[in-house]
ROSE-4610 file (N, C-alpha, C; in Angstrom, 1 decimal, always signed):
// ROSE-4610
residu = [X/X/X/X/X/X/X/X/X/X/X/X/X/X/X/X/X/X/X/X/X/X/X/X/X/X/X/X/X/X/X/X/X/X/X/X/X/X/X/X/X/X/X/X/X/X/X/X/X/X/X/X/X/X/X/X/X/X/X/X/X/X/X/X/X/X/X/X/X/X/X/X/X/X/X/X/X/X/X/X/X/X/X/X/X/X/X/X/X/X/X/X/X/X/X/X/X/X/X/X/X/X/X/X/X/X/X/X/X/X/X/X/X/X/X/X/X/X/X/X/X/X/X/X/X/X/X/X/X/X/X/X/X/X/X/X/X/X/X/X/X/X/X/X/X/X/X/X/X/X/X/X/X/X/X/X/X/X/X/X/X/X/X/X/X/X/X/X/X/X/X/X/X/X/X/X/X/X/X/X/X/X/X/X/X/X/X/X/X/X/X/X/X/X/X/X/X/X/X/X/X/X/X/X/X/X/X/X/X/X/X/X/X/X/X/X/X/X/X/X/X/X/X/X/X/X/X/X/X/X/X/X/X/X/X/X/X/X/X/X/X/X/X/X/X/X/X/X/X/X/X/X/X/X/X/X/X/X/X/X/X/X/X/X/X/X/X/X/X/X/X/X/X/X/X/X/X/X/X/X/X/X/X/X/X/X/X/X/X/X/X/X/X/X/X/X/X/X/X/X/X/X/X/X/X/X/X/X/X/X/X/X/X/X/X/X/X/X/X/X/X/X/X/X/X/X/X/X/X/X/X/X/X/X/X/X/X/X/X/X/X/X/X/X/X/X/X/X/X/X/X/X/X/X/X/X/X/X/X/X/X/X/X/X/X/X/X/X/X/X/X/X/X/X/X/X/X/X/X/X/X/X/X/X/X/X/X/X/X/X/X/X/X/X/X/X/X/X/X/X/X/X/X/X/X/X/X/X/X/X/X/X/X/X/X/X/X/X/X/X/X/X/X/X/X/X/X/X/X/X/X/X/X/X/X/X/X/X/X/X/X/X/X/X/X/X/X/X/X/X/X/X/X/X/X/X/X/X/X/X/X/X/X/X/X/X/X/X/X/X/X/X/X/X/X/X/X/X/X/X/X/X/X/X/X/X/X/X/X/X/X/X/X/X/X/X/X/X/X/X/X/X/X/X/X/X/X/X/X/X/X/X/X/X/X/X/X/X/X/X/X/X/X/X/X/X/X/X/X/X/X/X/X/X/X/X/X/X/X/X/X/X/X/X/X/X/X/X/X/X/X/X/X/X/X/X/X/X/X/X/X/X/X/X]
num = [1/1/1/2/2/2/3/3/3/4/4/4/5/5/5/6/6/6/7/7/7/8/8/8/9/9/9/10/10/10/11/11/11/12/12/12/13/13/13/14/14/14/15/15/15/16/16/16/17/17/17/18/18/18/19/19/19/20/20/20/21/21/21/22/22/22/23/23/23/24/24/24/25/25/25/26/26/26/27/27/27/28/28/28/29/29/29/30/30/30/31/31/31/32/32/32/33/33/33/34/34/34/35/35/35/36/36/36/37/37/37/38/38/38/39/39/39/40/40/40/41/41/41/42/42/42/43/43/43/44/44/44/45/45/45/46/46/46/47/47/47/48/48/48/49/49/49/50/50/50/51/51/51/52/52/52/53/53/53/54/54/54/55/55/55/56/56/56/57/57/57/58/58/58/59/59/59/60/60/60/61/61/61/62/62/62/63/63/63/64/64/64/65/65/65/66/66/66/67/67/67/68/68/68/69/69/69/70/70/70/71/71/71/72/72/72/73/73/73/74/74/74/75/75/75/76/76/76/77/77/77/78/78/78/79/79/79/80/80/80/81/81/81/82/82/82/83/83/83/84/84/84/85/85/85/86/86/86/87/87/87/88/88/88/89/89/89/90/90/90/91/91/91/92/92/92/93/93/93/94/94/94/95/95/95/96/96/96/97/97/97/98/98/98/99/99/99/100/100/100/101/101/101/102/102/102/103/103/103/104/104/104/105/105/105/106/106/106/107/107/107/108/108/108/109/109/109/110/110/110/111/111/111/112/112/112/113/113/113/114/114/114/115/115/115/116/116/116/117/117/117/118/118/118/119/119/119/120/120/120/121/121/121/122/122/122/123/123/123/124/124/124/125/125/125/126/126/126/127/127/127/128/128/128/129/129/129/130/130/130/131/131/131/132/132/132/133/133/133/134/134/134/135/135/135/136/136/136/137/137/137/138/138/138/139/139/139/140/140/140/141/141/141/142/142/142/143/143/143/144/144/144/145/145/145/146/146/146/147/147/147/148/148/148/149/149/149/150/150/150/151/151/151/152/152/152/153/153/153/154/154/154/155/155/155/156/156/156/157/157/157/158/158/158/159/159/159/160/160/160/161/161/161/162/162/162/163/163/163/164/164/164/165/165/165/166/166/166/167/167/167/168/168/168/169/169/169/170/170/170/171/171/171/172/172/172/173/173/173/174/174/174/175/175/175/176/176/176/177/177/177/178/178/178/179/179/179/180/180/180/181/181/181/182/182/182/183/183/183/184/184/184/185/185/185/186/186/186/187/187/187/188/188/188]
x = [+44.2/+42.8/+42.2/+43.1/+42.2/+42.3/+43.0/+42.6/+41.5/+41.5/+40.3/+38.8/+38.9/+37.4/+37.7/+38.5/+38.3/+37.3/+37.9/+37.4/+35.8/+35.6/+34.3/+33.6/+33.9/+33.2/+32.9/+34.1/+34.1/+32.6/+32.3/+31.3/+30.0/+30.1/+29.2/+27.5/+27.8/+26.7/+25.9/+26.0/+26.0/+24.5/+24.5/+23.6/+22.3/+20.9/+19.8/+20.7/+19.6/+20.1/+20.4/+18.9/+19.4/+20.9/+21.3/+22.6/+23.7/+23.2/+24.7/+24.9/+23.5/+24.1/+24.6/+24.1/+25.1/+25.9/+26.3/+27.8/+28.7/+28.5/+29.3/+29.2/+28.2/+28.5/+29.2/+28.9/+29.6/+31.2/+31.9/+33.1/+33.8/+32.6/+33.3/+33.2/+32.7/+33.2/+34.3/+34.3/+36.1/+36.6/+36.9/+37.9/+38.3/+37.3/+37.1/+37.4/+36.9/+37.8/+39.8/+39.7/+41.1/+42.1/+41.5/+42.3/+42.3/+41.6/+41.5/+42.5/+42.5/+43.2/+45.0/+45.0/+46.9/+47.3/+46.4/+46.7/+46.9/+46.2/+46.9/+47.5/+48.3/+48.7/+47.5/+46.6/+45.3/+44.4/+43.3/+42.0/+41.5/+40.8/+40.4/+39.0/+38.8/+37.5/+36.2/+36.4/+35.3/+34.9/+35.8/+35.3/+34.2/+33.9/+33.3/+32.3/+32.7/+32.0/+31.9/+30.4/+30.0/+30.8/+31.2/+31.9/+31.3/+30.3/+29.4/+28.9/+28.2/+27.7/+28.0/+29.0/+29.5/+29.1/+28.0/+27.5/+28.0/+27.6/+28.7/+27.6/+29.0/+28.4/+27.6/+27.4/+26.3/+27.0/+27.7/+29.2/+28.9/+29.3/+29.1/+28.2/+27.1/+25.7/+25.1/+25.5/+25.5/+26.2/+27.1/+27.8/+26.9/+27.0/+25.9/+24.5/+23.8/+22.3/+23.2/+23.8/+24.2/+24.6/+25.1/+25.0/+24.1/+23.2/+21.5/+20.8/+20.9/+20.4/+21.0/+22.3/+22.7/+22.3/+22.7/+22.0/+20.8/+19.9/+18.5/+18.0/+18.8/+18.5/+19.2/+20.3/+20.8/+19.9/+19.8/+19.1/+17.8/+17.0/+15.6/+15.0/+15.8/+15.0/+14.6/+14.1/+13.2/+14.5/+14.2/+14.9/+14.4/+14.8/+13.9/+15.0/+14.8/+15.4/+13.9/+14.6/+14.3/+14.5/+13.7/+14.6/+14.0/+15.0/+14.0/+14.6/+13.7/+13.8/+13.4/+14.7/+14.5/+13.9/+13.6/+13.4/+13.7/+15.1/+15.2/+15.7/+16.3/+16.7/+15.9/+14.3/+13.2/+13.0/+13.6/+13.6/+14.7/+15.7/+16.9/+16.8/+15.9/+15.4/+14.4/+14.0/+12.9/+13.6/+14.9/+15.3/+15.4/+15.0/+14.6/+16.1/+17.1/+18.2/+19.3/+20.1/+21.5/+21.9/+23.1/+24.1/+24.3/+24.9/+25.5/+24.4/+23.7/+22.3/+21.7/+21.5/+20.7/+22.2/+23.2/+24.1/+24.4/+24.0/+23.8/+22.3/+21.4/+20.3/+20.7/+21.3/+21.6/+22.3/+23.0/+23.9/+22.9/+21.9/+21.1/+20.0/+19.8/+18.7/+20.1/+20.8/+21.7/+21.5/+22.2/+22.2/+20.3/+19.5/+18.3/+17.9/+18.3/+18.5/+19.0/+20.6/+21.4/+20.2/+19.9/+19.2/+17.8/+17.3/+16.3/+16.7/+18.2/+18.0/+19.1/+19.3/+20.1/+21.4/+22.2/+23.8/+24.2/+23.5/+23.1/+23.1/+22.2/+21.6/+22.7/+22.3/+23.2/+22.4/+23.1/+22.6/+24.0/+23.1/+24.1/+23.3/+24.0/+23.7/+23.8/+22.7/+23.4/+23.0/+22.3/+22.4/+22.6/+22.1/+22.3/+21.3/+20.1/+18.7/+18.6/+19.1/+18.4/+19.5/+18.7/+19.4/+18.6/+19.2/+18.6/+19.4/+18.3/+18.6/+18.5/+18.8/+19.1/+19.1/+17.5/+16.9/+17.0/+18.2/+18.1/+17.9/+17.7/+17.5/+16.1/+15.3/+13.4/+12.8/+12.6/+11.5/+10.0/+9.5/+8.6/+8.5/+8.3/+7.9/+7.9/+6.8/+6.3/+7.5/+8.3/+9.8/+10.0/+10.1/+11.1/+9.2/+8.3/+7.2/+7.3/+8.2/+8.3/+9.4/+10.3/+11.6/+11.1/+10.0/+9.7/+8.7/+8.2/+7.9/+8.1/+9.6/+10.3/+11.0/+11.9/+12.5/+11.0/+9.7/+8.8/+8.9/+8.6/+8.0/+9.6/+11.2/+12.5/+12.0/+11.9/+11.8/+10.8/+9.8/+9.0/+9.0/+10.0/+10.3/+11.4/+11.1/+12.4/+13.4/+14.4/+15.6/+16.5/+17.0/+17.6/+18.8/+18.5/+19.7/+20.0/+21.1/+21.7/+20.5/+19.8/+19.0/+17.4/+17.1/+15.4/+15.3/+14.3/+13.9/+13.1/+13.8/+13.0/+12.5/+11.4/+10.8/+11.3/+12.3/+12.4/+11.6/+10.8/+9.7/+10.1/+9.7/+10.5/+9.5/+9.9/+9.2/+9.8/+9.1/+9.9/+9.4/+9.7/+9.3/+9.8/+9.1/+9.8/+9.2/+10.2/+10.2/+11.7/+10.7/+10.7/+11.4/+12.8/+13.3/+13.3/+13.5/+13.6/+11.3/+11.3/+9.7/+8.9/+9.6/+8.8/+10.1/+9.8/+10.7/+10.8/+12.5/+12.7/+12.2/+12.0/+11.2/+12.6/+12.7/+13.8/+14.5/+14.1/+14.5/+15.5/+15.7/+15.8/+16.9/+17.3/+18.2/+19.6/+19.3/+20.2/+20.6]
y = [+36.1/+36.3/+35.2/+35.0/+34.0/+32.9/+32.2/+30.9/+31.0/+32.0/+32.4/+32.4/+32.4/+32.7/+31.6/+30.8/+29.2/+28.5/+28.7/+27.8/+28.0/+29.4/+30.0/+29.2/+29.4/+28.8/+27.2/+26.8/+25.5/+24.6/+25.9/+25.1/+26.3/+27.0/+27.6/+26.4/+25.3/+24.0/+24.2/+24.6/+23.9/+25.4/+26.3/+27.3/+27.2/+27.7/+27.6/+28.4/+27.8/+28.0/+30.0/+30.8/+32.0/+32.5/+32.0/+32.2/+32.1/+30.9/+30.5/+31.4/+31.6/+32.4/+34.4/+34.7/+35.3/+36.1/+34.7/+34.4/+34.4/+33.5/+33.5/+34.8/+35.7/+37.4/+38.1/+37.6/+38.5/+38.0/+36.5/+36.7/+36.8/+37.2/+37.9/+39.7/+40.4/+41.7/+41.5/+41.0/+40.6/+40.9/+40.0/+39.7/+40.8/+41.2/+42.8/+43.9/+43.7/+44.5/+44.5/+43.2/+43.0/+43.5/+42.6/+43.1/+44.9/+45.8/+46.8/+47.4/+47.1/+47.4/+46.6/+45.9/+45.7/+46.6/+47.2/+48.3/+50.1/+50.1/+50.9/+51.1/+51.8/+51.2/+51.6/+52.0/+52.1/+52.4/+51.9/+51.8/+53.1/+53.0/+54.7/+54.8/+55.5/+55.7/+56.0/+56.6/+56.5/+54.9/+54.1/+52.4/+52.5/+53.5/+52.5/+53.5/+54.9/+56.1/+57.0/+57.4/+58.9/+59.9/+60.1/+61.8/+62.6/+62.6/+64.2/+64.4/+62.9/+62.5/+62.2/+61.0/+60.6/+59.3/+58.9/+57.6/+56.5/+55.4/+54.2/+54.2/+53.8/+54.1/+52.7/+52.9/+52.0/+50.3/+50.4/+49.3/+48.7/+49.5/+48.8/+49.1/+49.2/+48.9/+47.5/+47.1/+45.9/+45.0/+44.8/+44.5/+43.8/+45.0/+44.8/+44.4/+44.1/+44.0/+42.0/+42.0/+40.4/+39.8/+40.4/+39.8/+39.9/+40.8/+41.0/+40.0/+39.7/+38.1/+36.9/+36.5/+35.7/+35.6/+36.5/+36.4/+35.7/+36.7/+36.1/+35.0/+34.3/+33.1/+31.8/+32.2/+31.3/+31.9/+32.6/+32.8/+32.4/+32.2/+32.1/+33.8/+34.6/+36.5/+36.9/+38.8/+39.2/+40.7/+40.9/+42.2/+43.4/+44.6/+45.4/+46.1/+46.8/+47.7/+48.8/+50.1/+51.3/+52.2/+52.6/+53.4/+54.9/+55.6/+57.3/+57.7/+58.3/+58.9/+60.2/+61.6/+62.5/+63.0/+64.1/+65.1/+66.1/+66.2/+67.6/+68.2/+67.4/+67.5/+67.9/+68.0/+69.0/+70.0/+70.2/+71.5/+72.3/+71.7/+72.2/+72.7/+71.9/+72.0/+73.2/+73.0/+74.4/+75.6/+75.6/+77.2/+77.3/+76.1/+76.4/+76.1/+75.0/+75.1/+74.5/+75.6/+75.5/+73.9/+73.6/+72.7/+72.5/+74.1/+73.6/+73.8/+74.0/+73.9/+72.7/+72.2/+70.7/+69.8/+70.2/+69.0/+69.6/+70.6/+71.2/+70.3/+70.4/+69.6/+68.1/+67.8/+66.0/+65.9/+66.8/+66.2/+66.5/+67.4/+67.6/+66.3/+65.8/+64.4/+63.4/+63.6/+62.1/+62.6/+63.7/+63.8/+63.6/+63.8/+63.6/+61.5/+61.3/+59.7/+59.0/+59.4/+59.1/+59.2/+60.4/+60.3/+59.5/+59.2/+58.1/+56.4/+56.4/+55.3/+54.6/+53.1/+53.0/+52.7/+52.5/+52.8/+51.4/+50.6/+49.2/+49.4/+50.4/+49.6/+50.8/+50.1/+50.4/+51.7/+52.6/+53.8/+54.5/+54.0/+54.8/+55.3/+55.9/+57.0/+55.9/+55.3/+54.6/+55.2/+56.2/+56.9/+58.6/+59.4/+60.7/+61.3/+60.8/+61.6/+60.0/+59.1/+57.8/+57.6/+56.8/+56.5/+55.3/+54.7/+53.1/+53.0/+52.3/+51.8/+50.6/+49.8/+48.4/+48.4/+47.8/+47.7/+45.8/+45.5/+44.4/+43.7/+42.8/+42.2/+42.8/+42.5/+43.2/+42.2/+42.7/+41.4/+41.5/+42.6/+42.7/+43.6/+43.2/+44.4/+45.9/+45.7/+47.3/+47.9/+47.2/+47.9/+49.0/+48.4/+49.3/+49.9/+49.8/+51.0/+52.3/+52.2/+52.9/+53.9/+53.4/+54.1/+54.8/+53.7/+54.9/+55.9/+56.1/+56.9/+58.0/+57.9/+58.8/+59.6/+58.2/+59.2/+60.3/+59.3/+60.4/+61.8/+62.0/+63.2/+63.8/+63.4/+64.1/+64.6/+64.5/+64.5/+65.8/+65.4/+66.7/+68.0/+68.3/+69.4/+69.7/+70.9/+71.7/+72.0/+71.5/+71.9/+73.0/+74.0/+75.3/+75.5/+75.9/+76.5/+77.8/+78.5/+80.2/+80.9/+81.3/+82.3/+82.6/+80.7/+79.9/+78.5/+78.4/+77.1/+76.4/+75.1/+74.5/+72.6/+72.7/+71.5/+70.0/+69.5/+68.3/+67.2/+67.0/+66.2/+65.1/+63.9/+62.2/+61.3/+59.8/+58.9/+57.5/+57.5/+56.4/+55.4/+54.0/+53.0/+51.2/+50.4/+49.8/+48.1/+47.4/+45.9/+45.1/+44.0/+43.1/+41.9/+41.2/+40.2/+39.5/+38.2/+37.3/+37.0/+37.6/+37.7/+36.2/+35.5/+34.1/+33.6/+33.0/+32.4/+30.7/+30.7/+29.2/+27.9/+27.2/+26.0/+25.7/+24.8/+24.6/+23.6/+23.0/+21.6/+22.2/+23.7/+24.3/+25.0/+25.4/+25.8/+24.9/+23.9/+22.4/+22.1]
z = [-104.1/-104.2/-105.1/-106.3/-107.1/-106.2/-105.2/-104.7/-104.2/-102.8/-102.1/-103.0/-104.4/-105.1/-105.6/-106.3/-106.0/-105.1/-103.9/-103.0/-102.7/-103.2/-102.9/-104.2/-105.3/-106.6/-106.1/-105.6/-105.4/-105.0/-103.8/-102.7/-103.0/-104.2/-104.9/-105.0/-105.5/-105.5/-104.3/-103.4/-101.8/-101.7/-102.6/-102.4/-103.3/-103.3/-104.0/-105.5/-106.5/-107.7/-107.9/-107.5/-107.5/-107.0/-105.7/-104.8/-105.5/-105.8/-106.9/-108.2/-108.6/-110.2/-109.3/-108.3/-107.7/-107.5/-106.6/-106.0/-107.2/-108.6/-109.6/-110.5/-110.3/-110.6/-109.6/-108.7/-107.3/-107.8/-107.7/-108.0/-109.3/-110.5/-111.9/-111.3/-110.4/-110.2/-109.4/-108.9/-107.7/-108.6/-109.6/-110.5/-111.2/-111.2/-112.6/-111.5/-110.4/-109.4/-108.8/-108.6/-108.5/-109.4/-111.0/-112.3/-112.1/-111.8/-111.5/-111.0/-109.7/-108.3/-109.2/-109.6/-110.7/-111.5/-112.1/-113.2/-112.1/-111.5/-110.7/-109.4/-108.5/-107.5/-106.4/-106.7/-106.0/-106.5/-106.5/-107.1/-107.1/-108.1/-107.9/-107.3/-106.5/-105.8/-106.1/-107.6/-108.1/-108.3/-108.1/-108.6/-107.9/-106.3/-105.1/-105.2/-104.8/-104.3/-105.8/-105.2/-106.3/-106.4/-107.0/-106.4/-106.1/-106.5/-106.0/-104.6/-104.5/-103.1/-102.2/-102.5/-101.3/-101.6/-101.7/-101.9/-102.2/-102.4/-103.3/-104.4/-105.6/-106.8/-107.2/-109.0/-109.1/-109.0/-109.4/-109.2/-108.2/-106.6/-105.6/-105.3/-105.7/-105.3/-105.9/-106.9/-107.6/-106.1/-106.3/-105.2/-103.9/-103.4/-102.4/-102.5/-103.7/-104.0/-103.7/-104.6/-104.9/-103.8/-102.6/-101.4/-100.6/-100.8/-100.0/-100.5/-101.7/-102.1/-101.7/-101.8/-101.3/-99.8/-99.2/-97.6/-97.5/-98.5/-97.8/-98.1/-99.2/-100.0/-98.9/-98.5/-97.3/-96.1/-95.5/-94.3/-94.2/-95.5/-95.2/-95.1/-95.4/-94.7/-96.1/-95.7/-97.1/-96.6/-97.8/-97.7/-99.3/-98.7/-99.5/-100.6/-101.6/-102.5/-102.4/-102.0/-102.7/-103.3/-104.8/-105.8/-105.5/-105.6/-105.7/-106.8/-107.6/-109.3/-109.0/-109.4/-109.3/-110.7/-110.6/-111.8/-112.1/-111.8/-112.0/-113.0/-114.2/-115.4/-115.6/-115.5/-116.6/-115.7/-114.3/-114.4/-114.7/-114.5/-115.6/-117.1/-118.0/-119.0/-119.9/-118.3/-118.4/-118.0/-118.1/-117.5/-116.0/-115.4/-113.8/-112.9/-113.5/-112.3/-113.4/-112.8/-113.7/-113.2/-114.5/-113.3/-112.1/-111.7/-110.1/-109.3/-109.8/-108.5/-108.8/-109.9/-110.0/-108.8/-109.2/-108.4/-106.7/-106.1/-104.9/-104.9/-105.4/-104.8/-104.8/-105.6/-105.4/-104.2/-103.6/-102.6/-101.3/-101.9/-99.9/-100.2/-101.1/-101.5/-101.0/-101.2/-100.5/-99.3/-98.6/-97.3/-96.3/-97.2/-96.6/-96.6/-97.7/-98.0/-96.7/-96.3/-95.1/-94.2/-93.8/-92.6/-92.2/-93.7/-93.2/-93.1/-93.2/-93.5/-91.8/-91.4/-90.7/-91.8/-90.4/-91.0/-91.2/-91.3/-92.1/-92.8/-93.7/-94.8/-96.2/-97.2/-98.4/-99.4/-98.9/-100.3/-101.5/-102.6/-103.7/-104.7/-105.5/-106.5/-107.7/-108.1/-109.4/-110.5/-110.9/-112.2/-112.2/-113.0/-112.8/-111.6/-111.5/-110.9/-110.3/-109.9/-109.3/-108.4/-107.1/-106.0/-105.8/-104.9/-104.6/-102.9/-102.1/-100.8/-100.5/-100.1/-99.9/-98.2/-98.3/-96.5/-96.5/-95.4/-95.3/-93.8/-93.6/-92.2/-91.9/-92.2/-91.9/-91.4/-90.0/-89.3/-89.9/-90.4/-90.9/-92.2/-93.4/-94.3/-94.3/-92.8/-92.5/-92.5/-91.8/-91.5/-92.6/-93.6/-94.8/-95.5/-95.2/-95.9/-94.9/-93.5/-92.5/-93.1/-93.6/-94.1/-95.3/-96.4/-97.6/-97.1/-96.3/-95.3/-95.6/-94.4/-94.2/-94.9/-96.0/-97.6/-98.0/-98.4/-98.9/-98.0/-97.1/-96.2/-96.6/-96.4/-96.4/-97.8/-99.0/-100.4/-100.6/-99.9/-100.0/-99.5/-98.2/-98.2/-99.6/-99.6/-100.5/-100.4/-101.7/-101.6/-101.0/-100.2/-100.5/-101.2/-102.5/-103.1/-103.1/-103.3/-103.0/-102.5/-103.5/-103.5/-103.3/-103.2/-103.2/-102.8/-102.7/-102.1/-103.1/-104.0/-104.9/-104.8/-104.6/-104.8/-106.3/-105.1/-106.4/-106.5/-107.5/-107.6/-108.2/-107.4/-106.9/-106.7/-107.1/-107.4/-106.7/-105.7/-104.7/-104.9/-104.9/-105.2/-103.6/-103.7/-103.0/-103.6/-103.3/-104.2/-103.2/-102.5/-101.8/-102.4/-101.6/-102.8/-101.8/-101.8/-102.9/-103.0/-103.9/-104.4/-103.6/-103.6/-102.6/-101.9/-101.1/-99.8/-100.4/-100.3/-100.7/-99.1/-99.8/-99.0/-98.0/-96.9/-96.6/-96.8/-97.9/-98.3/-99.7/-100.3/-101.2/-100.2/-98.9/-98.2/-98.0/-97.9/-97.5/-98.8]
C-alpha cells in the first residue's frame, strides 16, 4: 500500500491546489487506516460504520467528503453536503425520552435519511444527534434542494416509539462545494 500512495503523492502536483491539499489528507487517513488494519487482524467496524445505525461513521464520512472534492475539482462538477441536527437530547433532558428511545428514534431518522436519498450518495452519523449526506454528481442544484425536500417532509412526521408517537425537531441545512468553479486553465 505504501508504494501505491507514493505514486499517488507523486502526481498529487498535476491537481488544483484545493485537490491536492486533499488527496494529501485523504492519503494521511489511508495510512492511519492501514497502520490500523496491522494492529489488528481486522479492522474493527466501528472504524467505518455507526453501530447504532448502520451508517458510516464520522471517519468515513471525512473520507468521502475528501473525494467529493477531489472529484469535483477535477471534473469541473458542484456537489452538495447536507447536515440534519437533531434535538432530542432536550427532550431527553426534559424528562421526555429515555436512552433507549432517544437511540430507537435515531435509527428510524437514518432509516428515513436512506430513503430520501439515492444509493449514490453518502450518509453517516457523524456526531451524537448529527447526520450529514453527501449529494454528488448534480446536474442542477435544484437536484439536492429536491432531496432537502424530502429529508424535511421524512423528519416531520413522528417518530413511533413503544408506547407514542414523538416529534423530533431538526434543522436541515444544505452548502454547495466547491463554493466557485475552477477556471479550466486551473484543471490542466
Amino acid at each position: 500500500m505504501e508504494i501505491e500512495l507514493a505514486e499517488i503523492e507523486a502526481r498529487i502536483t498535476n491537481y488544483p491546489p484545493q485537490a491536492q491539499a486533499d488527496l494529501r489528507w485523504l492519503a494521511r487517513e489511508l495510512r492511519k487506516a492501514h497502520n490500523l488494519g496491522t494492529r489488528y487482524a481486522e479492522a474493527p467496524a466501528s472504524a467505518i460504520y455507526d453501530s447504532l445505525t448502520g451508517l458510516l461513521s464520522d471517519g468515513a464520512y471525512g473520507v468521502r467528503f475528501a473525494m467529493a472534492r477531489a472529484r469535483a475539482g477535477r471534473y469541473n462538477k458542484i456537489f452538495a453536503v447536507m447536515t440534519v441536527d437533531l434535538a432530542l437530547s432536550k427532550s431527553a433532558a426534559a424528562g421526555g425520552l429515555s436512552e433507549r428511545e432517544a437511540e430507537e428514534a435515531l435509527k428510524q431518522v437514518a432509516e428515513r435519511l436512506v430513503g430520501c436519498a439515492r444509493a449514490t450518495d453518502t450518509i453517516a452519523r457523524i456526531d451524537r444527534e448529527k447526520f450529514a449526506l453527501i449529494l454528488e454528481d448534480l446536474t442542477y442544484p435544484e437536484h439536492a434542494e429536491l432531496v432537502k425536500s424530502k429529508v424535511e417532509a421524512a423528519l416531520a412526521e413522528p417518530v413511533m416509539l413503544a408506547e407514542r408517537a414523538v416529534r423530533a425537531d431538526s434543522s436541515v441545512s444544505l452548502r454547495f462545494y466547491p463554493t466557485s468553479r475552477p477556471s479550466d486553465s486551473e484543471l490542466h
